[in-house]
C-alpha positions in Angstrom: 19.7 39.5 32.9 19.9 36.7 30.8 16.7 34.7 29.5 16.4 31.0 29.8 15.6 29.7 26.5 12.1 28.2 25.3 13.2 23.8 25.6 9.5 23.0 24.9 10.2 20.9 21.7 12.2 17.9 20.4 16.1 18.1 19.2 17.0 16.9 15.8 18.0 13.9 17.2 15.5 12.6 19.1 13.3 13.0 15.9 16.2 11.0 14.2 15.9 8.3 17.0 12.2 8.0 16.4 12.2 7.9 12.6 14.7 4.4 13.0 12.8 3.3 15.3 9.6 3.6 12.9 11.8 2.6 10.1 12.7 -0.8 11.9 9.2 -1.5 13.0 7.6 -0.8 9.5 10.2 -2.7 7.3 9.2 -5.8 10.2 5.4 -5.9 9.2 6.2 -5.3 5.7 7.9 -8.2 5.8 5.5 -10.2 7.5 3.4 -8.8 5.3 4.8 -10.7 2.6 5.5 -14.0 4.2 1.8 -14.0 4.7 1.1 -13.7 1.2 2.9 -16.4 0.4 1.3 -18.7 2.5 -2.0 -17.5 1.8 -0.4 -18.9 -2.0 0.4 -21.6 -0.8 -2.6 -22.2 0.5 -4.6 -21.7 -1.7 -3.0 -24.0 -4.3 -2.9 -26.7 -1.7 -6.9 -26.3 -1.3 -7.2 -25.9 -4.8 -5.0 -29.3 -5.4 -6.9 -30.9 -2.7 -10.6 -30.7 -4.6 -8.8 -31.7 -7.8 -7.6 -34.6 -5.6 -11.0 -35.4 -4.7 -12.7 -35.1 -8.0 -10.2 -37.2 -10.0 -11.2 -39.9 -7.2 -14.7 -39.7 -7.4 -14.0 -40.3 -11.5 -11.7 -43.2 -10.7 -14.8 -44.5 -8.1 -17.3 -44.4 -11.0 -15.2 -46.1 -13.7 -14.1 -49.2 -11.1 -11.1 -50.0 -9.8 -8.1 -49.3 -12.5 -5.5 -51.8 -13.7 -2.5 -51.2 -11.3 0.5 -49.2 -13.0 0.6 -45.4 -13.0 -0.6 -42.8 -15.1 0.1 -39.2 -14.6 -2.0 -36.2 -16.6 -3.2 -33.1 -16.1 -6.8 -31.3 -16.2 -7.0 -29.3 -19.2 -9.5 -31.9 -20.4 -12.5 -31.4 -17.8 -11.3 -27.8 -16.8 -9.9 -26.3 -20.0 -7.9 -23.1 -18.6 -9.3 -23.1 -15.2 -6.3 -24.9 -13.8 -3.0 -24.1 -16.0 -0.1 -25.9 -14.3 -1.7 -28.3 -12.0 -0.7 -32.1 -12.9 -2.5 -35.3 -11.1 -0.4 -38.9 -10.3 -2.3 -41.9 -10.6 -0.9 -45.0 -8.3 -2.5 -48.1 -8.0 -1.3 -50.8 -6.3 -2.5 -54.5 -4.9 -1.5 -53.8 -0.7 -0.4 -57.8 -0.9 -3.2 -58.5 2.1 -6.2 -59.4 -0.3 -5.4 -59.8 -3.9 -9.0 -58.2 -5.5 -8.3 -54.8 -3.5 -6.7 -51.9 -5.4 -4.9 -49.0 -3.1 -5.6 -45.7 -5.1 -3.6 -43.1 -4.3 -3.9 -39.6 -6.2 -1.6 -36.8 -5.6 -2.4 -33.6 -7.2 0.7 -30.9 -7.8 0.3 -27.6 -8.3 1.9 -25.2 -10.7 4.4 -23.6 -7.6 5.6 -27.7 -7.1 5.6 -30.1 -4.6 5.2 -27.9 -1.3 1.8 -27.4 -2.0 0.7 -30.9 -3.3 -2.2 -33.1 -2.4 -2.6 -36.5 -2.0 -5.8 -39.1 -1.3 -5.6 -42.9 -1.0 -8.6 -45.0 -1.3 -9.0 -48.6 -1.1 -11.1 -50.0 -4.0 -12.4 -54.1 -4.4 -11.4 -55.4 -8.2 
């Protein structure tokens, strides 16, 4: 008489099969993984850029309107070492519809470049 033999158990290829298929789905959220990382970056410079945006306006508002030209800089005066990289652009211009208003516009840059860049405009009276 011959025995049937015990088949309660998995071949080596079905484990194989399973390991890809692990394999795939792991490398997937490691990836997304990483794209979320970078836009939490991202993000975060933008936000970052955005305040600096905001607080080199509310200067600009306290001195008066500015002469119109441009002026670029950066904030290692007021923040020395708090925000290495980050560069501001000043714009002012007269909008040609009143001739004692100034359009303000400030864009902000952070250190990773333009993707993440913030800019305000802000009409101010002469």
């Amino acid at each position: 008489m011959r025995r049937h033999a015990d088949t309660s158990g998995f071949t080596l290829l079905e484990v194989m099969v399973a390991l890809a298929i692990l394999a795939t789905a792991f490398t997937a959220l490691l990836s997304l993984h990483a794209q979320n990382l970078r836009t939490v970056a991202r993000e975060r410079g933008y936000t970052e850029a955005l305040f600096l945006a905001r607080e080199r306006l509310a200067e600009i508002e306290l001195q008066g309107a500015p002469e119109v030209g441009t002026s670029s800089g950066d904030f290692e005066g007021p923040y020395p070492g708090e925000y290495p990289g980050y560069r501001w652009e000043l714009s002012v211009l007269v909008p040609g519809f009143f001739q004692n208003v100034r359009e303000v516009t400030v864009r902000v840059i952070p250190p990773d470049g333009d993707a993440g860049a913030a800019e305000l405009t802000v009409w101010m009276r002469s």
